[in-house]
N, C-alpha and C positions, 0 to 999 in steps of 0.2 A: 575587441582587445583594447585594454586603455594604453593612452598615450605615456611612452617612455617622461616626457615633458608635460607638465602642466602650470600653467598661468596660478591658478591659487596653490599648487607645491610650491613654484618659486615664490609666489609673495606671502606665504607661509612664513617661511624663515626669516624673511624682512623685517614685516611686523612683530616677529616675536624678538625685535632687539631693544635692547633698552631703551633706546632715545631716537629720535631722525636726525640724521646729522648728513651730510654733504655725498656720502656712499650710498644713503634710503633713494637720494633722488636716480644715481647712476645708474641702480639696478632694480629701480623701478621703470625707468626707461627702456632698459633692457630687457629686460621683461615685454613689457607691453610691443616693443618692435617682437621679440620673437614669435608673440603672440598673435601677429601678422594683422596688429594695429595700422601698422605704413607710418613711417616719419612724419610726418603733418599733424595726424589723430596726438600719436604720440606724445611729440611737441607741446601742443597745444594743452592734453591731461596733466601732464609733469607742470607747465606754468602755471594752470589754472588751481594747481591743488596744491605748490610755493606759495604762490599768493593769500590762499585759504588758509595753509598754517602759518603766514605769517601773521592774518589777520586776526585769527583767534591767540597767538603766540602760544601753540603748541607744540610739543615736542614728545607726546605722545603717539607710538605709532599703532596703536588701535583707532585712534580721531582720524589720521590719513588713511586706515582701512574706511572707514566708514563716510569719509568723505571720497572715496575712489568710487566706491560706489554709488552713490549719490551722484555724483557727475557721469558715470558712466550710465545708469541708469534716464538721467534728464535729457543725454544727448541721443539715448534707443528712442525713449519715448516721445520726440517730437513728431515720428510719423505714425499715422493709424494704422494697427496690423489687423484691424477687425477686416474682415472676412463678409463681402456683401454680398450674400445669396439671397436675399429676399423676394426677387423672384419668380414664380412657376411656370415652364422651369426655367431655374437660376444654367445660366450657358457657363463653363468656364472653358477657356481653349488653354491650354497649356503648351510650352513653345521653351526650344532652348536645344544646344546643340550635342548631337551624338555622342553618347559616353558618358554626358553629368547625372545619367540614372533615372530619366525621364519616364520608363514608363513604371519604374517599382515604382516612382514616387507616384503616382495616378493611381495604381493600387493601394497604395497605400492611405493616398487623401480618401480614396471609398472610400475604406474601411473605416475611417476617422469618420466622415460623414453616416454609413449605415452607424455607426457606434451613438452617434444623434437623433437618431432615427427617422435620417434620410434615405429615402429611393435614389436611385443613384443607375444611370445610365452612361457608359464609355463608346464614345466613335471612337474606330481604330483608320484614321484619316491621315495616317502614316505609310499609303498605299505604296510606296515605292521598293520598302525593305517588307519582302514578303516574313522572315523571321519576326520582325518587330510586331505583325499582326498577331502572331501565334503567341507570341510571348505579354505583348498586351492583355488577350484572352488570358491566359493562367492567372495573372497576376490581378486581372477583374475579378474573376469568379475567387480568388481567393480574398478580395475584399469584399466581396458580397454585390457587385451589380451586374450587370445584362451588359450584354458587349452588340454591337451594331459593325457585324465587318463588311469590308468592301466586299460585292458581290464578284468579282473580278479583278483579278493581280493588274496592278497601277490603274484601278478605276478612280476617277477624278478626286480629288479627296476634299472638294466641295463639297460632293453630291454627297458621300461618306457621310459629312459633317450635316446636311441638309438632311438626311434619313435618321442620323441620331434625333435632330431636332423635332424632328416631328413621330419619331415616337414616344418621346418623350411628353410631347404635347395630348398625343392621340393615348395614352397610357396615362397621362396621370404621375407621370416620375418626374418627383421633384425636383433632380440636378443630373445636367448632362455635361460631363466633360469629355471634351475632343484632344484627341493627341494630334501631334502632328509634326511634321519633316525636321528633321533637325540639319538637313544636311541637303543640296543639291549641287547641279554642274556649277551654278554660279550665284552667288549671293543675292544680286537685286531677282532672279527667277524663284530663289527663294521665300523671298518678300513680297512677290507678286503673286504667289502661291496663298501665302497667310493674308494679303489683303483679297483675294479672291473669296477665300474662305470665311469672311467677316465679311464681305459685303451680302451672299447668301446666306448666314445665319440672321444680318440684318436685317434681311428683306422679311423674316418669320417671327422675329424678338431680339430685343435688347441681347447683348452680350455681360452678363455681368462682371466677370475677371477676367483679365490677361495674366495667367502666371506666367513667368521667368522661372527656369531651374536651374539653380547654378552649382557646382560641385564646390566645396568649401575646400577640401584640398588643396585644389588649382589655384586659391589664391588670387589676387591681381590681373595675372594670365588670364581663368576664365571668365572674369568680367572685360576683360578685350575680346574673349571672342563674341561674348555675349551682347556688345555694341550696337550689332545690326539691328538685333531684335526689340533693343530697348529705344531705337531709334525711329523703328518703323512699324513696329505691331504693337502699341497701342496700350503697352504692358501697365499692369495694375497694383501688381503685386510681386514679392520675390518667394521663390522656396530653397531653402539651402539644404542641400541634399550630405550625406557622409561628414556631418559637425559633428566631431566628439565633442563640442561644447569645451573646449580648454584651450588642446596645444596649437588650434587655428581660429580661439573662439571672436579673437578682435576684429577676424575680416566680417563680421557679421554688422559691429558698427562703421568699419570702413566702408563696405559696399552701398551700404542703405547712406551716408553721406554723402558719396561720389554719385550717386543715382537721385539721387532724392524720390524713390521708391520706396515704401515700407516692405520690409520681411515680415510676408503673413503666417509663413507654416515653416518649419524645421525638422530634418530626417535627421536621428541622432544614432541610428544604427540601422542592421541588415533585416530586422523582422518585421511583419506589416502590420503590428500596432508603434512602430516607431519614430510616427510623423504626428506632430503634435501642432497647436499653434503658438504663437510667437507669442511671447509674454517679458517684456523689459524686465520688472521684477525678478522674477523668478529666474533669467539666461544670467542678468548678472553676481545672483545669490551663489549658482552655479559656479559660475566664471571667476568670479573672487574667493567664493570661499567665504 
């Protein structure tokens, strides 16, 4: 469903005014906060692009569309969103806390990857929520890879993680993603968990990504709870899961600021061809309009 609000609806009607004049900046501002930019980001876009029309001395508000863009575009693309699966097999563990949609998005990345025409192998190393296994399975098979489950309800989710890896080796499949815990009794047992589980895929090969899954909804929120993880497991990369791409599209350059982590992949809706990867151009063509 689209969003009742959108970032390019409201800067729609802005730009189509005759002139910029002292009201383009206030609800341009306004704008960009509702767009869950955050005060700082905001701030900062509104001076930097005063300053630009006053330097050009324009007063055309097509030049500040096209300079919004431009700046918001230079400031995406300071981080690299490329994707280092190079390789065989390329490990990615994926990590991030219960409810931001963690295992469609692993489904989903398959898919995206067989769409490549990668092999693609899933540990379900999320041994504690016996649902999450079952539910991991569906959402494998419907992106196209081979699931590796625990052989036994809360078997170590090491070992989980150690058995994907080496079939993956002994098979010949070129990319094994592991899921894994989102949630335990206490946070550093959690972390002690994820570095368990990266010390034994170490001991077999390289890890190539650490994804992050953050729910774009959430906002600000779930990059606080997402803290631990980016503090202690090693993260490489972000995924933003449920981004309509508009009426919350600015946490997208807030978060990758606040992290100084690139956004590699982005879920823009519920069906599993709709994880794509991260493309500055193209989010803020999007996003503006």
């Amino acid at each position: 469903m689209a969003p009742s609000w959108s970032l390019s609806g409201a800067l729609k009607g802005m730009f189509s005014r005759a002139t910029i004049d002292e009201s383009t900046w206030e609800d341009l501002e306004d704008a960009l906060l509702a767009a869950d930019f955050g005060p700082d980001i905001a701030d900062a876009v509104v001076e930097e692009l005063r300053a630009n029309v006053a330097k050009y001395r324009t007063t055309d508000p097509a030049d500040l569309k096209r300079m919004l863009r431009e700046s918001l575009e230079e400031r995406l693309a300071k981080l690299d969103p490329t994707l280092r699966l190079t390789a065989r097999p390329a490990v990615v563990l994926v990590v991030g806390v219960n409810g931001v949609g963690k295992t469609t998005t692993i489904g989903k990345f398959a898919r995206f990857l067989v769409g490549y025409g990668r092999s693609v192998v899933v540990g379900a190393a999320d041994t504690f929520r016996a649902a999450a296994v079952e539910q991991l399975a569906t959402w494998a098979e419907r992106g196209g890879a081979e699931i590796v489950r625990p052989q036994q309800q809360g078997q170590d989710p090491a070992s989980v993680a150690f058995q994907t890896v080496e079939r993956a080796q002994r098979e010949g499949i070129d990319i094994a993603i592991i899921d894994t815990a989102g949630r335990l009794q206490t946070k550093s047992g959690l972390m002690d968990e994820l570095s368990k589980i990266r010390r034994v895929i170490e001991k077999q090969t390289e890890i190539a990504e650490v994804l992050l899954v953050l729910d774009a909804t959430t906002g600000q929120n779930g990059l606080a709870q997402a803290e631990a993880f980016i503090e202690h497991a090693g993260v490489t990369g972000l995924v933003l899961t449920k981004l309509d791409g508009s009426a919350k599209g600015g946490f997208v350059l807030a978060v990758q600021e606040k992290t100084g982590i690139p956004i590699k992949l982005v879920g823009q809706g519920e069906g599993i061809g709709d994880l794509t990867g991260f493309t500055p151009h193209v989010f803020v063509q999007g996003l503006v309009g």
